[in-house]
C-alpha positions as CSV (number, residue, x, y, z in Angstrom):
1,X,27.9,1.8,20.3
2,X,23.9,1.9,20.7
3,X,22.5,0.8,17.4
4,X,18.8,1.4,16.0
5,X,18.2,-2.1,14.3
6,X,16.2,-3.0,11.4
7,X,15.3,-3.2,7.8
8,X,14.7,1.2,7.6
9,X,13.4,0.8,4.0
10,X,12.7,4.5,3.7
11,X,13.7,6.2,7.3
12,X,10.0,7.1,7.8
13,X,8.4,8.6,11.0
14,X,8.2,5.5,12.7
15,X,12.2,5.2,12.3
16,X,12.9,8.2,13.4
17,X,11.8,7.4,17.0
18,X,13.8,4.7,16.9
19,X,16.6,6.8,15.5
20,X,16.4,9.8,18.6
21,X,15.5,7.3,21.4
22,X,19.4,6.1,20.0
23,X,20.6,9.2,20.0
24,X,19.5,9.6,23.8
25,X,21.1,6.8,25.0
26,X,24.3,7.1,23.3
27,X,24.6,10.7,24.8
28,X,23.4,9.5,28.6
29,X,26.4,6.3,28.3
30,X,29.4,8.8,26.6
31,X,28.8,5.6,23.3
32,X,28.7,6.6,20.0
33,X,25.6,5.9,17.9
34,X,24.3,4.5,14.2
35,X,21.9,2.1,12.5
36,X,22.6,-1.1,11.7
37,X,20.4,-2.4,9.0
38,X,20.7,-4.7,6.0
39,X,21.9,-4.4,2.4
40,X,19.1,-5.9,0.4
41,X,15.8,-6.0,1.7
42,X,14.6,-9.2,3.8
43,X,11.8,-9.7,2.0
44,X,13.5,-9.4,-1.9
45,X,15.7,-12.4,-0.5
46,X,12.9,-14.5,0.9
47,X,9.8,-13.3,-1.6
48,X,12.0,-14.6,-4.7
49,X,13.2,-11.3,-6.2
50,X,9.3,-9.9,-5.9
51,X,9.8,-6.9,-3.6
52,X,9.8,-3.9,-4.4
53,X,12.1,-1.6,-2.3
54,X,10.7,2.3,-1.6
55,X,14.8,3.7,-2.3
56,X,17.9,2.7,-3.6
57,X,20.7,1.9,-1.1
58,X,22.1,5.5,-2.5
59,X,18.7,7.5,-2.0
60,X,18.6,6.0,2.3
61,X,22.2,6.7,2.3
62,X,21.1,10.9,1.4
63,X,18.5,10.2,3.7
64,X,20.2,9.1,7.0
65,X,22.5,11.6,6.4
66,X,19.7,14.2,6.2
67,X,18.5,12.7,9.4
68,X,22.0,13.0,11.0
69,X,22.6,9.4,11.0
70,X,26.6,9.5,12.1
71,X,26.9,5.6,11.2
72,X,25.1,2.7,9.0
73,X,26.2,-0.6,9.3
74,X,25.0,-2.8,6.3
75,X,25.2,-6.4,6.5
76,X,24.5,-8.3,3.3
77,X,21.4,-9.9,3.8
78,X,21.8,-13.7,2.6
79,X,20.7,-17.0,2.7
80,X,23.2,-17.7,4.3
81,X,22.6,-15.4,7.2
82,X,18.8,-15.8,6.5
83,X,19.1,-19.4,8.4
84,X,20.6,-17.9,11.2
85,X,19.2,-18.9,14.2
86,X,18.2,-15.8,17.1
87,X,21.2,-17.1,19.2
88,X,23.7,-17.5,15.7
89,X,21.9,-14.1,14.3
90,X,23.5,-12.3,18.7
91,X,26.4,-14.4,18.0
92,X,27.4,-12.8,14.1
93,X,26.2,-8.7,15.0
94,X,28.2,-9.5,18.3
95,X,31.5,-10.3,16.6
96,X,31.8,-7.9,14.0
97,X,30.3,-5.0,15.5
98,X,31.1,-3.1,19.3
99,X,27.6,-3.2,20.6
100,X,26.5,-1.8,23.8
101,X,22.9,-1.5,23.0
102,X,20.1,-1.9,20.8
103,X,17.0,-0.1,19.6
104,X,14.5,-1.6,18.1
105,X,10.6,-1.5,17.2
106,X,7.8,-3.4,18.8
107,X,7.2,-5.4,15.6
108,X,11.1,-6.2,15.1
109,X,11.5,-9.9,14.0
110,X,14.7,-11.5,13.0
111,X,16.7,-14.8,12.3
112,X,15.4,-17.9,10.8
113,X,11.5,-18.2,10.0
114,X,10.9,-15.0,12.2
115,X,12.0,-16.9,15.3
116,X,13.5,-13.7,17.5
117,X,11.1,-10.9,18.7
118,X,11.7,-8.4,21.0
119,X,11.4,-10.9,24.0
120,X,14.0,-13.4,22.3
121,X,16.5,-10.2,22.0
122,X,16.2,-9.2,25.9
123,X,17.3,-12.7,26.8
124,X,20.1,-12.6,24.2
125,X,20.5,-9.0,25.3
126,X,20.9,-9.8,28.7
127,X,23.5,-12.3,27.9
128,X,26.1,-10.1,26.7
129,X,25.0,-6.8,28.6
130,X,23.9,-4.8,26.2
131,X,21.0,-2.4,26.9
132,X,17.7,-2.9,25.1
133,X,14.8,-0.3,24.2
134,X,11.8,-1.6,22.3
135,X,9.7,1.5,20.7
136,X,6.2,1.2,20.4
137,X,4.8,1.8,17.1
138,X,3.9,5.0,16.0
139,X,0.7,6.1,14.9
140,X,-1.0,8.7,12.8
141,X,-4.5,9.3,12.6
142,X,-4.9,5.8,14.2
143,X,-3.0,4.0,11.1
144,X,0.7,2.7,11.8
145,X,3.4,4.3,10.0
146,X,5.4,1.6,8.5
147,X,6.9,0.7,5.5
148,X,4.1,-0.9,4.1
149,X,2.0,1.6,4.4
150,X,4.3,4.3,3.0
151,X,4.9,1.5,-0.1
152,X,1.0,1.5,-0.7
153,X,0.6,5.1,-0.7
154,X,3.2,5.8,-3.3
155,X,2.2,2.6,-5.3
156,X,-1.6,4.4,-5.2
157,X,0.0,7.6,-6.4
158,X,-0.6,9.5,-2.5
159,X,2.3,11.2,-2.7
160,X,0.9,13.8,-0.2
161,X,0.0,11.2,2.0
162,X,3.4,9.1,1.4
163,X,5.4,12.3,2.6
164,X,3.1,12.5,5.9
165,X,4.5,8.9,6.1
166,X,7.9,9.7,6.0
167,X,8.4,12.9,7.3
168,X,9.7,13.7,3.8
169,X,8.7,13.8,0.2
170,X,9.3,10.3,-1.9
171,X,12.9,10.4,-3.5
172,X,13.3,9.2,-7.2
173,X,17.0,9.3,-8.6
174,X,18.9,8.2,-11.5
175,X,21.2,9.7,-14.3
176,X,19.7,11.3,-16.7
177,X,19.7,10.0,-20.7
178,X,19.1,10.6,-24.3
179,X,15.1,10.0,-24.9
180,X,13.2,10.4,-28.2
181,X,13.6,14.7,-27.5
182,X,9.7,14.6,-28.1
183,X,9.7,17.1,-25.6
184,X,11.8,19.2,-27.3
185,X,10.0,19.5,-30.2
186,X,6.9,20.2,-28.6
187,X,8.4,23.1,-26.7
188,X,8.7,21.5,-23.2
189,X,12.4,19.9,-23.0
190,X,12.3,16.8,-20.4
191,X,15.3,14.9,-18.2
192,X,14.7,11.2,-19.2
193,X,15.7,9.1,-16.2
194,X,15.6,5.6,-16.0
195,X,13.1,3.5,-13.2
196,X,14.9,1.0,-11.7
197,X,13.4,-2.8,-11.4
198,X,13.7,-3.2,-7.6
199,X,12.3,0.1,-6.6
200,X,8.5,1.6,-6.2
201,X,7.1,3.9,-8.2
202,X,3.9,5.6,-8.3
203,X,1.4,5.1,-11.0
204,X,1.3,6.5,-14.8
205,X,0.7,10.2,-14.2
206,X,1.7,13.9,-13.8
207,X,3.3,14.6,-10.6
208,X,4.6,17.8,-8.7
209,X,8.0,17.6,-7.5
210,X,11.2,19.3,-6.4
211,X,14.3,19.4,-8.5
212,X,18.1,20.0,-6.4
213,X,20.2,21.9,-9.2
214,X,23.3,23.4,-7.7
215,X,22.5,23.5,-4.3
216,X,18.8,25.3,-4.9
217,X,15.6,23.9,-6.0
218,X,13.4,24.0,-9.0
219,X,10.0,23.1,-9.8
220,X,9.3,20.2,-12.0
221,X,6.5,18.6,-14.0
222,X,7.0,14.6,-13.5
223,X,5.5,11.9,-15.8
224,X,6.1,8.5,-15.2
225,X,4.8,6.5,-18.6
226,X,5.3,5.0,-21.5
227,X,4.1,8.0,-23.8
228,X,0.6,6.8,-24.7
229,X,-0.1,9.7,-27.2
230,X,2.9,8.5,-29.2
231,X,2.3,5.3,-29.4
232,X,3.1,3.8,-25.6
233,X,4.3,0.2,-25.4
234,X,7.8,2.1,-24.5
235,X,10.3,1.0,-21.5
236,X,8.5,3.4,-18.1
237,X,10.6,6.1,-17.9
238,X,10.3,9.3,-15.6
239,X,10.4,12.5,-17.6
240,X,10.8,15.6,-15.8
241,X,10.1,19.1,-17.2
242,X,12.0,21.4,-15.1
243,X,10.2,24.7,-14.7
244,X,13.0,27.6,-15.2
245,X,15.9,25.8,-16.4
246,X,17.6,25.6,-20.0
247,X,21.5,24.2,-18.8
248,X,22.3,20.6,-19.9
249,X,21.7,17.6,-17.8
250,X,22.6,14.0,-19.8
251,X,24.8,12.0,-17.6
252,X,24.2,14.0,-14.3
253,X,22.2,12.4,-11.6
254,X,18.7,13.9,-10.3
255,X,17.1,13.9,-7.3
256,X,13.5,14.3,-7.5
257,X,11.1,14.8,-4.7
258,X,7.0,13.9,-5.4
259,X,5.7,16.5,-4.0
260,X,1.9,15.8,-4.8
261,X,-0.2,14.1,-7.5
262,X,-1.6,16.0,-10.2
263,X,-3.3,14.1,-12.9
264,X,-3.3,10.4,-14.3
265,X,-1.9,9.4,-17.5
266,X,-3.8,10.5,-20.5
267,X,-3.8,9.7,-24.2
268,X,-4.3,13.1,-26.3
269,X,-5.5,13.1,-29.9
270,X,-2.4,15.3,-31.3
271,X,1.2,16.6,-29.8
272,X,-0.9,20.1,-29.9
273,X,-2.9,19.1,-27.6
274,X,-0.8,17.0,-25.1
275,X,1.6,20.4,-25.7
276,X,-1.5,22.7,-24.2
277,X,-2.4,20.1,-21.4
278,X,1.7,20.2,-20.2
279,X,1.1,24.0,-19.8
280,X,-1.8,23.6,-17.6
281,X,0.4,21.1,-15.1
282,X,3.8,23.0,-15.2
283,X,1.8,25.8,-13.6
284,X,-0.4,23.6,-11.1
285,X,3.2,22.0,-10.4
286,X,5.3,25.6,-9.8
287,X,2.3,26.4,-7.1
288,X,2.4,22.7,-5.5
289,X,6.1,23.0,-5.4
290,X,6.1,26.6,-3.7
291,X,3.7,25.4,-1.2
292,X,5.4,22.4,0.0
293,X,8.9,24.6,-0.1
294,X,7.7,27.6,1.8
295,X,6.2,25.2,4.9
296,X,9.4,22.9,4.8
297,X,12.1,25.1,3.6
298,X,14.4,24.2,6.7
299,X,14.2,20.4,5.9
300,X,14.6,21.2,1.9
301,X,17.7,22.8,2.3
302,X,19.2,20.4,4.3
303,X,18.7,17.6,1.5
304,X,20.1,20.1,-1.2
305,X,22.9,20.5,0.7
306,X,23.9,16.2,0.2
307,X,22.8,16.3,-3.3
């Protein structure tokens, strides 16, 4: 098996060189190929609970299978494996898992206090015969892709420039739930989903984004808040107005993909008027939404068809 190694929070450009120069090698051996990668973030181990991951281990999973991924090793990322050193980090991946080569980026670092780079894995590459291919970084405009990069964007609210990032638009999922039905009564019904504590989100706003509902895709109205113009001081939620759609959602899980930003969070002086502003950004999010669709409606469809 040729493996792409490496953390793949978010499966972003960068990754996906990684992921084809895999691919390649694989096919020129006759091997099998997949990603081997961690469950639970490096850095939420090490920065004390602190990070914040760009998707769920459920949203990559849609994602690698979107990409074609046709395996994904996960191995728990602990302190106990976190004091690994690069010879006893070879030693564990070579016992578990039938390796004959490796893939990873230029910036790859692993085992205790960073101690293997890409030089470190050659010689412990070498050792055991597997073949190694280090991928440069990949650059846009000059700037890096990475997963930093990606995870400022989206905590900025640059959703347009988060989805250059990854190839994609950013993912938000979760099961939607009884809210206050404020919505409701103001004309606009909303899904209420719940933000998860280890995960990214953008900032308190109106967003654009794409809705799968059996198999097809809807325009949506986003709002990540807490409600200011009812009082705020509420648990973040995301509420999404779903343009077109009357059917019933509590306990089904949404995918939503932030298609653009549209507005920050504002505090109106009545329901009326908050009523008359949602108006205004349903319709600037139905044209955002048919935009993006019509330039990427190959890749779309291929995500509504794992949702």
């Amino acid at each position: 098996m040729i493996y792409a190694l490496g953390a793949f929070d978010g499966f972003h450009l960068g990754h996906r060189r990684l992921l084809e120069r895999a691919a390649r090698r694989a096919a020129e051996g006759g091997a099998g190929w997949g990603v081997m990668t961690f469950e639970g973030h490096p850095r939420m181990l090490l920065n004390g609970g602190d990070f914040k991951m760009l998707f769920s281990p459920e949203e990559r999973g849609v994602i690698a299978r979107s990409l074609g991924v046709p395996r994904m090793e996960r191995i728990p990322f602990t302190r106990e494996f976190a004091s690994l050193s690069p010879e006893g980090f070879a030693g564990f991946i070579a016992e578990r898992y039938g390796i004959d080569g490796l893939v990873v980026g230029e910036n790859f670092r692993f085992a205790k206090n960073r101690a293997g780079d890409p030089r470190v894995l050659a010689e412990l590459s070498a050792e055991r015969g597997w073949s190694l291919d280090v991928m440069p970084s990949y650059r846009i405009g000059g700037c890096v892709v990475s997963s930093t990069e990606t995870r400022i964007a989206v905590s900025c609210g640059q959703m347009r420039r988060a989805a250059e990032l990854l190839g994609y638009p950013f993912m938000i999922s979760g099961e939607v739930s009884h809210g206050d039905e404020r919505g409701r009564k103001i004309g606009f019904r909303t899904a209420n989903i719940a933000m998860r504590k280890n995960k990214v989100y953008p900032p308190f706003g109106v967003y654009a984004a794409l809705v799968s509902i059996d198999g097809g895709w809807l325009a949506a109205a986003l709002n990540v808040g807490d409600n200011p113009t009812f009082g705020g001081g509420a648990e973040p939620r995301c509420e999404a107005h779903i343009l077109d759609y009357g059917g019933a959602l509590y306990g089904k899980t949404l995918t939503l993909f932030i298609v653009s930003e549209i507005r920050g969070e504002i505090k109106f002086a009545s329901a009326h008027e908050l009523a008359e502003q949602i108006s205004h950004d349903a319709a600037e999010c139905s044209i955002a939404c048919r935009g993006y669709l019509s330039r990427n409606e190959a890749a779309m469809r291929k995500f509504a068809a794992l949702l």
